[in-house]
MDAnalysis code that builds the backbone (N, CA, C; Angstrom):
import MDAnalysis as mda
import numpy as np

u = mda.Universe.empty(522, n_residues=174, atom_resindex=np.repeat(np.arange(174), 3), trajectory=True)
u.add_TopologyAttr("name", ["N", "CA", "C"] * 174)
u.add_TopologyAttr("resid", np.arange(1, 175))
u.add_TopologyAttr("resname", ["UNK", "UNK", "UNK", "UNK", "UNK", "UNK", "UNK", "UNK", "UNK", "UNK", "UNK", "UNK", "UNK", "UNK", "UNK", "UNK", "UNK", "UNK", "UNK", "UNK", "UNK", "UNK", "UNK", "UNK", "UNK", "UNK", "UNK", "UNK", "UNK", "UNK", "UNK", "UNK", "UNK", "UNK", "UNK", "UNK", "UNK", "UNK", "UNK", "UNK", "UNK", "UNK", "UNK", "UNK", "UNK", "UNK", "UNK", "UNK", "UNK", "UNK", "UNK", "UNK", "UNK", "UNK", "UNK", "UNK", "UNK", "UNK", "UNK", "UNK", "UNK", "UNK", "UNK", "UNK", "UNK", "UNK", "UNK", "UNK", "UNK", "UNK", "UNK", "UNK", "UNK", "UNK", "UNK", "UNK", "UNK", "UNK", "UNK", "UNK", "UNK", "UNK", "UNK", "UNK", "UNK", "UNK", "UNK", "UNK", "UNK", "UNK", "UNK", "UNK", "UNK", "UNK", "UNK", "UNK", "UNK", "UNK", "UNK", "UNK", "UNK", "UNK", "UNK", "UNK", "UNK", "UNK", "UNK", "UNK", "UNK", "UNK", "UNK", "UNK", "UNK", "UNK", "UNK", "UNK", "UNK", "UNK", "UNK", "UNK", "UNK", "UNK", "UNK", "UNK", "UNK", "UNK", "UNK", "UNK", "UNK", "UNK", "UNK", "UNK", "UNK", "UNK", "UNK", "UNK", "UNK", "UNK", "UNK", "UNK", "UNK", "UNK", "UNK", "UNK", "UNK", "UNK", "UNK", "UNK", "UNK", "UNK", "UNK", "UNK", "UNK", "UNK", "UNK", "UNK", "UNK", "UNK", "UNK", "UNK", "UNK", "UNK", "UNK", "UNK", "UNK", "UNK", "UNK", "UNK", "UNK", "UNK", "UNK", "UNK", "UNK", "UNK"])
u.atoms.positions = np.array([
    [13.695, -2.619, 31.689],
    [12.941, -1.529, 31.091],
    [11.504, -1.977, 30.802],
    [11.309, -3.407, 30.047],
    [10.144, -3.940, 30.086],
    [9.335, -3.716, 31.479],
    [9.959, -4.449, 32.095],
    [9.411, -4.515, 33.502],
    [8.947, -3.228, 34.151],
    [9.359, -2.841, 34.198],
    [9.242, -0.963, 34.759],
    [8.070, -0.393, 33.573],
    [8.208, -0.528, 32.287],
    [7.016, 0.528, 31.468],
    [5.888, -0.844, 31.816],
    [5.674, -1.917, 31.952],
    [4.373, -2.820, 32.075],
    [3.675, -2.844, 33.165],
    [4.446, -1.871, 34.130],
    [3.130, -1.505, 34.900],
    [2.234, -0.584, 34.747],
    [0.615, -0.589, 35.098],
    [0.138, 0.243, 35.217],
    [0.798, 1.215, 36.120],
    [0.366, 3.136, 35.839],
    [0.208, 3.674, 36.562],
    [-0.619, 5.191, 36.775],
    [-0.713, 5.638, 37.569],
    [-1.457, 6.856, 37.769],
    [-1.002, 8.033, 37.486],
    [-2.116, 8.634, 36.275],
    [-1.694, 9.908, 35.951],
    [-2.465, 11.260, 36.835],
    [-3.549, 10.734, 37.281],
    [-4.285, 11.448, 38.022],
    [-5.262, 10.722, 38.756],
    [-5.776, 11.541, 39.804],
    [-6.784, 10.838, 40.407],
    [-7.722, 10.152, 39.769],
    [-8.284, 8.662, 40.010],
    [-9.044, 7.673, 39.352],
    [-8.983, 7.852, 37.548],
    [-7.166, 7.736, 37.505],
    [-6.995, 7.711, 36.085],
    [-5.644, 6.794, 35.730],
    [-5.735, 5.572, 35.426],
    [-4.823, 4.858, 35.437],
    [-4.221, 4.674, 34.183],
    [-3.255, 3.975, 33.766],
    [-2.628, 3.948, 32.449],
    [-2.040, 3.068, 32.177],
    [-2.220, 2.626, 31.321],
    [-1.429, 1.373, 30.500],
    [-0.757, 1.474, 29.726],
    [1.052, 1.114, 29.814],
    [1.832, 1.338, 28.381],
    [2.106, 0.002, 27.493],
    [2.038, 0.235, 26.304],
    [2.463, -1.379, 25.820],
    [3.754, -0.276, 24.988],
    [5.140, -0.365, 25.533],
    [5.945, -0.052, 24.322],
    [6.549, -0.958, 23.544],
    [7.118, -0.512, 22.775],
    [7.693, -0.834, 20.783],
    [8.932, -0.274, 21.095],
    [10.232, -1.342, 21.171],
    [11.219, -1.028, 21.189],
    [11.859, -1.587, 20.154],
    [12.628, -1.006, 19.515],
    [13.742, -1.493, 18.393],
    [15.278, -0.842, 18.598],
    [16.127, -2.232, 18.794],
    [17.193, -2.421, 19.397],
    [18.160, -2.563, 18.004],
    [19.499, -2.438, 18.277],
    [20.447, -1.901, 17.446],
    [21.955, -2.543, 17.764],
    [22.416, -3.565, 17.716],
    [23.836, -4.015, 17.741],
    [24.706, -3.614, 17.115],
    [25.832, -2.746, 17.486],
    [26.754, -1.848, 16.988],
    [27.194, -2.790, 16.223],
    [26.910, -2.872, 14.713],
    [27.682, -3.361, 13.333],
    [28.680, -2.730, 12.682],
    [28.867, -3.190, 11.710],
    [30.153, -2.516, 10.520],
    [28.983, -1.135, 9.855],
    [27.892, -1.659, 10.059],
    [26.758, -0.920, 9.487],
    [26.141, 0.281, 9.729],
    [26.738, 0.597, 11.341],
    [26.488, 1.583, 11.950],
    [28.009, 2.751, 12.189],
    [27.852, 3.455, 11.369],
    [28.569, 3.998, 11.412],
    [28.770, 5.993, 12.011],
    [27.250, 6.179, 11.958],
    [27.480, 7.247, 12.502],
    [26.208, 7.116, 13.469],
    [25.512, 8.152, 14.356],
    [24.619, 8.210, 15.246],
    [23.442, 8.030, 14.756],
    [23.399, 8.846, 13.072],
    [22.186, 9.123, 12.506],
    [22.346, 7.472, 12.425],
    [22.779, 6.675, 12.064],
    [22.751, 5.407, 11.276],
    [21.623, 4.423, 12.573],
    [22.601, 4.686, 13.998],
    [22.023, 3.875, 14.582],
    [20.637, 4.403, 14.992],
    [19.896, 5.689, 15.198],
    [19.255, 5.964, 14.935],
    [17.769, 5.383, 14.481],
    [18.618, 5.592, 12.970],
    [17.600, 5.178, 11.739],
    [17.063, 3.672, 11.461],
    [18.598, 2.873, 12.227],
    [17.625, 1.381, 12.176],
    [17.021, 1.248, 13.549],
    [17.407, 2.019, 14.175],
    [16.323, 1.464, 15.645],
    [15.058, 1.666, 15.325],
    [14.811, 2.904, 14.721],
    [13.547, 3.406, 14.449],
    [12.872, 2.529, 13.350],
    [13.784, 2.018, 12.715],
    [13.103, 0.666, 11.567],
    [12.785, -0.345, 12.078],
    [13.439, -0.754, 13.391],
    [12.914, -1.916, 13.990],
    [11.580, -1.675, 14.999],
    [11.631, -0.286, 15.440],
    [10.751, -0.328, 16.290],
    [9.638, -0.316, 15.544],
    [9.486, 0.494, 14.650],
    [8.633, 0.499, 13.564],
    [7.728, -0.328, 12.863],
    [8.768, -1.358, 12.795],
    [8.321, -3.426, 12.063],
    [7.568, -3.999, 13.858],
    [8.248, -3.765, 14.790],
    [7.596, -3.771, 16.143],
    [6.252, -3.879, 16.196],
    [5.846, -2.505, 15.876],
    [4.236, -1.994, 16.072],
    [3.715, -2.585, 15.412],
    [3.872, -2.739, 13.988],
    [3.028, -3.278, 13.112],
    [3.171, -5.015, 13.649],
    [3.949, -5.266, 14.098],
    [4.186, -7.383, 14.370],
    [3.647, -6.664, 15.385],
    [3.045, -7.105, 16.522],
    [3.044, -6.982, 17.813],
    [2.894, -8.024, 18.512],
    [3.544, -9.130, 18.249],
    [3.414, -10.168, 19.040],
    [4.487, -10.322, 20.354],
    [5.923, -9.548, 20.028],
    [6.583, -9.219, 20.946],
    [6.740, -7.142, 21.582],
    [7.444, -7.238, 22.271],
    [7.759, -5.579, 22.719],
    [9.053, -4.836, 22.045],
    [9.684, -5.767, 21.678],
    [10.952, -5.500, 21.153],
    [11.101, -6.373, 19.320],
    [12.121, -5.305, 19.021],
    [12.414, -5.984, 17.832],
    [14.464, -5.651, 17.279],
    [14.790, -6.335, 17.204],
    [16.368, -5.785, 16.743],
    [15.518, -5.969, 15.150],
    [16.978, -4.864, 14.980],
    [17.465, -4.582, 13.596],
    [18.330, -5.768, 13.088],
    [17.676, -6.203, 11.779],
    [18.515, -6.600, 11.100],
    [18.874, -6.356, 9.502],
    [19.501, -6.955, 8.883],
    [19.787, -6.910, 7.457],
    [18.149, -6.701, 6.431],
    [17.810, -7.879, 6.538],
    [16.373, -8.289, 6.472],
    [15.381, -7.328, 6.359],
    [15.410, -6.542, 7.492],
    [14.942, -5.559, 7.841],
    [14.983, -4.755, 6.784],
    [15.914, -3.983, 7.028],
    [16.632, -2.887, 6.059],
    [15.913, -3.198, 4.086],
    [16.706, -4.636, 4.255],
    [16.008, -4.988, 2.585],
    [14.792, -4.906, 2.128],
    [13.806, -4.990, 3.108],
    [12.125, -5.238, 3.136],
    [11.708, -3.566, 3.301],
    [12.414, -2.783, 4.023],
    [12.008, -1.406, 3.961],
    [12.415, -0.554, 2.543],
    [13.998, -0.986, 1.982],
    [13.826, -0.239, 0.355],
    [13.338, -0.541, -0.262],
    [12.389, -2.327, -0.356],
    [11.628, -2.636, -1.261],
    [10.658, -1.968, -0.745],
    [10.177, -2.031, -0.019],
    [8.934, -0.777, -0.056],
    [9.186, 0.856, -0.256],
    [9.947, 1.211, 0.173],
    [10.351, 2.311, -0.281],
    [10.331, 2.684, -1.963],
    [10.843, 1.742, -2.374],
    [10.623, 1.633, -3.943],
    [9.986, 1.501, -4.634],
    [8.781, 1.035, -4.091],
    [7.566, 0.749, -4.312],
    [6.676, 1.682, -4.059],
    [6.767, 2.561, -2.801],
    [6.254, 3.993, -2.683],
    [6.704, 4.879, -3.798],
    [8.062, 5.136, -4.168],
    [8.358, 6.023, -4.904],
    [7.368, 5.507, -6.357],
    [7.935, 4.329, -6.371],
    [7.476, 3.940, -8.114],
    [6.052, 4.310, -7.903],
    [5.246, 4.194, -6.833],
    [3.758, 4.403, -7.147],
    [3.524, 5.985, -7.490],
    [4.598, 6.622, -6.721],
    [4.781, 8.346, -7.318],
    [4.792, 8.629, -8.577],
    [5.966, 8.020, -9.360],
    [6.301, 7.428, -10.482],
    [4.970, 7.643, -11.490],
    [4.617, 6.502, -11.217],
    [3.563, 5.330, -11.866],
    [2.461, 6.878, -12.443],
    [2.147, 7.080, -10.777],
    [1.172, 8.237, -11.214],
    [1.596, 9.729, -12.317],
    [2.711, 9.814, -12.115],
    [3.139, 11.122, -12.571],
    [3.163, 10.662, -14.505],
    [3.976, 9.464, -14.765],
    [4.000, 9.338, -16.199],
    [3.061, 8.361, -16.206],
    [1.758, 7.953, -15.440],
    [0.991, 7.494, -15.904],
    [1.038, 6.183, -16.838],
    [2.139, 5.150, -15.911],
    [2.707, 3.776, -16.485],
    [1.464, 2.947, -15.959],
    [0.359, 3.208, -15.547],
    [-0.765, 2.524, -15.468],
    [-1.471, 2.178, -16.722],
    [-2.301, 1.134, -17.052],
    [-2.950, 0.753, -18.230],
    [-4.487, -0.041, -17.929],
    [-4.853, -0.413, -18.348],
    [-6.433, -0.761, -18.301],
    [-6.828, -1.777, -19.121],
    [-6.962, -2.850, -18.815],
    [-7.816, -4.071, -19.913],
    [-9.194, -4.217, -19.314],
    [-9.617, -4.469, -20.181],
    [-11.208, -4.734, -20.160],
    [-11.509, -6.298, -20.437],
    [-11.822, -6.769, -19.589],
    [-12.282, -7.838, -19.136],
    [-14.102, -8.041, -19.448],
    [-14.463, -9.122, -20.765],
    [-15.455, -8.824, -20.651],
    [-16.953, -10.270, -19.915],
    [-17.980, -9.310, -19.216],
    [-18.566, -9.736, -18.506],
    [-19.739, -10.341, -19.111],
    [-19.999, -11.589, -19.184],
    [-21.143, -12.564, -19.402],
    [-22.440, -12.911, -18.624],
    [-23.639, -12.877, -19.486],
    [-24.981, -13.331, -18.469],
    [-24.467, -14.883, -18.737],
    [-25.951, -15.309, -18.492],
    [-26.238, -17.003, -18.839],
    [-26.355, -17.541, -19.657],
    [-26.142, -16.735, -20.845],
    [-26.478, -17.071, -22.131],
    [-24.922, -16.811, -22.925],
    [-23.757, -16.358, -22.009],
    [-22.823, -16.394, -22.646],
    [-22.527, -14.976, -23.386],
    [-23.517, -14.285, -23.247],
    [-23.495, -12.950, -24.330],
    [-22.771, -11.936, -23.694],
    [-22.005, -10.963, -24.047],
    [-21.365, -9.838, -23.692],
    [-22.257, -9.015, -23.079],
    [-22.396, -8.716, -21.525],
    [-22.950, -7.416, -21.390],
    [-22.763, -6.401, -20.867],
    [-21.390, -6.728, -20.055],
    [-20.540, -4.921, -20.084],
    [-19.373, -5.652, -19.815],
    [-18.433, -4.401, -19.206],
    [-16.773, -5.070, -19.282],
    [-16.117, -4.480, -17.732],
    [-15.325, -5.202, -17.296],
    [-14.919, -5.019, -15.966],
    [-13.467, -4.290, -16.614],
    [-13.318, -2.892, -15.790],
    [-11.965, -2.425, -16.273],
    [-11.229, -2.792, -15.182],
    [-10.029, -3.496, -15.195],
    [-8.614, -3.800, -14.819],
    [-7.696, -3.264, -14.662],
    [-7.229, -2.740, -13.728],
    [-5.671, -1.678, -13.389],
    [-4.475, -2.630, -13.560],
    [-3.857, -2.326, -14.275],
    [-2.368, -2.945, -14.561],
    [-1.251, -1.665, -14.262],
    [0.109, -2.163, -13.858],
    [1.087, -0.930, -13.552],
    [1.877, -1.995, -14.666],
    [2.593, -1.232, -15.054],
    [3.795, -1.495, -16.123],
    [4.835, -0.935, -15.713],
    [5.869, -1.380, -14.696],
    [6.712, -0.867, -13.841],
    [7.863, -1.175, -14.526],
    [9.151, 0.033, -15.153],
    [10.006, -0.231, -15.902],
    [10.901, -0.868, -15.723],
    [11.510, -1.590, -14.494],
    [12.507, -2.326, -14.067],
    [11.560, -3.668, -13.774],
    [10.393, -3.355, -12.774],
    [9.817, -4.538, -12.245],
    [8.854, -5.342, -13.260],
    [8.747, -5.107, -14.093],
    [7.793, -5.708, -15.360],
    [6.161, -5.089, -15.385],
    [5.153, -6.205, -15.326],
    [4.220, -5.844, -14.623],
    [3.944, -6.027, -13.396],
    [3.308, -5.482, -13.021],
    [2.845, -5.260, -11.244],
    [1.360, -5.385, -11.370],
    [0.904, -6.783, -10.583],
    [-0.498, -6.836, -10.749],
    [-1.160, -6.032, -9.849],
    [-2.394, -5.557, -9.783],
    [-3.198, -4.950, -9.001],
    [-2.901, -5.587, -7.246],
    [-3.217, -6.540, -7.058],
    [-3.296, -7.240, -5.820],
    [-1.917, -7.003, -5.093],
    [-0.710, -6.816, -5.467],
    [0.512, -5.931, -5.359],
    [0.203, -4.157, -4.840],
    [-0.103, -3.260, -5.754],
    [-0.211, -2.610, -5.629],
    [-1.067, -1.614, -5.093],
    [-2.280, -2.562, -5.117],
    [-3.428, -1.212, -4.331],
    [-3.800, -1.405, -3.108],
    [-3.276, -2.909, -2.456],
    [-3.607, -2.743, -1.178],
    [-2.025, -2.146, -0.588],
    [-1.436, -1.751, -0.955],
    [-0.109, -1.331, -0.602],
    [-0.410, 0.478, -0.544],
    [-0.948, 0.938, -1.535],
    [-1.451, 2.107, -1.994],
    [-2.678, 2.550, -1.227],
    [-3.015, 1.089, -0.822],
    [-4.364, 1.841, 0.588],
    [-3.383, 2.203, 1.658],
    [-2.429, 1.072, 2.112],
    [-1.999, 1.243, 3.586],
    [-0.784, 2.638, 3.666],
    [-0.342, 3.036, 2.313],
    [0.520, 3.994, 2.691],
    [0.067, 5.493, 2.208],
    [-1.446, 5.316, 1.662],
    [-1.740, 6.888, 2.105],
    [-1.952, 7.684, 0.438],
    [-1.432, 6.447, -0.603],
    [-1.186, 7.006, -2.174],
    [-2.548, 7.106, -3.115],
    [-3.433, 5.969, -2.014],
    [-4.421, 5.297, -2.930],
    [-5.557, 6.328, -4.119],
    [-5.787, 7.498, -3.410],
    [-6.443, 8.502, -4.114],
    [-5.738, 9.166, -5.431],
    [-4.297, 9.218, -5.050],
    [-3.883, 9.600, -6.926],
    [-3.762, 8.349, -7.591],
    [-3.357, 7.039, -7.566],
    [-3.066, 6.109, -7.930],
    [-4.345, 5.813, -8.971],
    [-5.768, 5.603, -7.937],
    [-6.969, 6.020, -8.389],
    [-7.558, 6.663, -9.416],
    [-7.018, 7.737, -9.001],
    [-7.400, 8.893, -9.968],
    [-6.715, 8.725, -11.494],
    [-5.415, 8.595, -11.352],
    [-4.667, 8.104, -12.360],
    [-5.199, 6.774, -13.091],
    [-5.948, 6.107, -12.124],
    [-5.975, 4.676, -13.262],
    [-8.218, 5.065, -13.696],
    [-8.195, 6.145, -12.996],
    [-9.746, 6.563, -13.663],
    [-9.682, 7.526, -15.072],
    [-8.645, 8.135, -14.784],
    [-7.927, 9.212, -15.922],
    [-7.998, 8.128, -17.264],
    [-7.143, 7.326, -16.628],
    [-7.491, 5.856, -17.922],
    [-7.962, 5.672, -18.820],
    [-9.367, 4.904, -17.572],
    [-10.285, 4.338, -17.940],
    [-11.518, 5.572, -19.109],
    [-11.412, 6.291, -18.518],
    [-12.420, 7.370, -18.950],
    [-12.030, 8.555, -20.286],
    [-10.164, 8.033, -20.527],
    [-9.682, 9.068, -21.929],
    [-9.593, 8.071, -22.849],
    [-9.700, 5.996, -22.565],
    [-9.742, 5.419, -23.397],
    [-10.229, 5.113, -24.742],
    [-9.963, 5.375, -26.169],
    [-10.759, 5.501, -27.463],
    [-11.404, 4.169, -27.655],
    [-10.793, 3.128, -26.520],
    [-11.353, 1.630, -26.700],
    [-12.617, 1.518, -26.410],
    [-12.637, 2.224, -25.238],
    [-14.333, 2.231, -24.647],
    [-15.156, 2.581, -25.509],
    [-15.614, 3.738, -26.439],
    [-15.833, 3.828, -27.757],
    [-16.461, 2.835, -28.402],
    [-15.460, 2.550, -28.496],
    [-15.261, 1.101, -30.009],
    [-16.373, -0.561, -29.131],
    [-15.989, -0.593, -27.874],
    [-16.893, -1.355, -27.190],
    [-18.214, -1.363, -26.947],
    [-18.218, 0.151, -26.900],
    [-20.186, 0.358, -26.733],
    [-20.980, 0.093, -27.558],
    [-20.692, 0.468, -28.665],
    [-21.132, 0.029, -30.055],
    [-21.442, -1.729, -30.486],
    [-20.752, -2.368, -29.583],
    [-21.054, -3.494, -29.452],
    [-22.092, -4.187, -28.754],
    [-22.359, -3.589, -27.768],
    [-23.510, -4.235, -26.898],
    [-24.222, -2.981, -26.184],
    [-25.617, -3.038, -25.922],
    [-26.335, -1.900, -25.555],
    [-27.135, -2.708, -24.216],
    [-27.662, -2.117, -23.817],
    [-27.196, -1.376, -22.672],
    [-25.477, -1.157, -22.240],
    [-24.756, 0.101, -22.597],
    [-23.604, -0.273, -22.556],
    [-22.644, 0.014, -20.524],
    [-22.221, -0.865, -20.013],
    [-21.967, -0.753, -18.753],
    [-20.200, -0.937, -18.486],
    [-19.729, -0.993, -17.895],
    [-18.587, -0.694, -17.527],
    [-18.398, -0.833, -16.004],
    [-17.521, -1.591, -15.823],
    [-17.891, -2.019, -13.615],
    [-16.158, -1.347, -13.573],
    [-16.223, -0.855, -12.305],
    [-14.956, -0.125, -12.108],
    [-14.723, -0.531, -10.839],
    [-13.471, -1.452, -10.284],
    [-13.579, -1.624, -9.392],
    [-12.855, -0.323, -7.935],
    [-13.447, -0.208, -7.006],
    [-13.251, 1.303, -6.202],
    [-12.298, 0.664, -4.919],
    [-11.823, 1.565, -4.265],
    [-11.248, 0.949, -3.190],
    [-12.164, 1.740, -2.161],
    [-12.654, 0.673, -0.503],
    [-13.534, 1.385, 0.427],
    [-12.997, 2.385, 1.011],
    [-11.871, 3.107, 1.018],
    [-11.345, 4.271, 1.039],
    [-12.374, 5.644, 0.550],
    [-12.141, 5.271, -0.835],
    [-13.610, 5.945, -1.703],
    [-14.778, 5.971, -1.279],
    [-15.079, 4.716, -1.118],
    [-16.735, 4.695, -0.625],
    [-16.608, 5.148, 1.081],
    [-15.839, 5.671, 1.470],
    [-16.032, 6.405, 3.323],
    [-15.524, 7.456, 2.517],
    [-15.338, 8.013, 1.939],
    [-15.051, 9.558, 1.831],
    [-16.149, 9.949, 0.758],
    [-16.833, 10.965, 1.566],
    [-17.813, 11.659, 1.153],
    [-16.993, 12.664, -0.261],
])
């Protein structure tokens, strides 16, 4: 099958074509039990396929399966996260050369009820690649901006500033 889709061929006059396919293969287990089943992990392997692409093929395995509900769970919880707003915010504060306070870097923290905390570096590049990142965002700006702390901080140092860090998602969308 490899052999046969890796050739070029012609779809039309002086129009040639190249296939690279993503196959994900399926060994009838204890695991497979109905059509949908085998199905659903082929399509998980082919899936892990595209994204690895170092080979054309990929079987299904256990592995597999485990690495897709942890993400899965991790999608939902970011649903989660946003809806009851288990996100939180520390302020981190920012120093010249002289050591003095002169604004504060706000910090996204998730407080995930089974998983503990969930640091940023976990969650938002995960939240870029699956499409969440704009409510997640929004939710941890909702935050930053209903906080009574911020308040209480300005009053401390003037010029008062605040660095928010954005994802480039944001900065390409007009």
């Amino acid at each position: 099958l490899l052999g046969t889709l890796d050739k070029p061929f012609d779809v039309a006059p002086e129009s040639r074509v190249n296939v690279r396919p993503s196959i994900g293969i399926v060994i009838f287990r204890e695991e497979c039990k109905t059509f949908e089943d085998v199905m659903k992990f082929a399509d998980l392997a082919m899936y892990q396929n595209k994204s690895d692409r170092r080979e054309n093929f990929r079987f299904y395995d256990k592995a597999l399966q485990d690495e897709f509900e942890k993400t899965n769970e991790l999608a939902k919880g970011l649903k989660v996260a946003c809806e009851l707003e288990q996100f939180y915010v520390e302020y981190q504060p920012v120093l010249d050369r002289n050591n003095s306070v002169f604004a504060y870097e706000a910090l996204s923290r998730w407080e995930h009820p089974e998983l503990g905390r969930v640091m940023p570096d976990k969650f938002i590049p995960f939240s870029e690649s699956n499409g969440s990142i704009k409510d997640v965002s929004a939710t941890i700006f909702k935050q930053i901006f209903k906080n009574p702390q911020l308040f209480k901080m300005r009053s401390s140092i003037t010029p008062y500033q605040v660095m928010i860090n954005v994802s480039g998602i944001h900065l390409m969308d007009a």
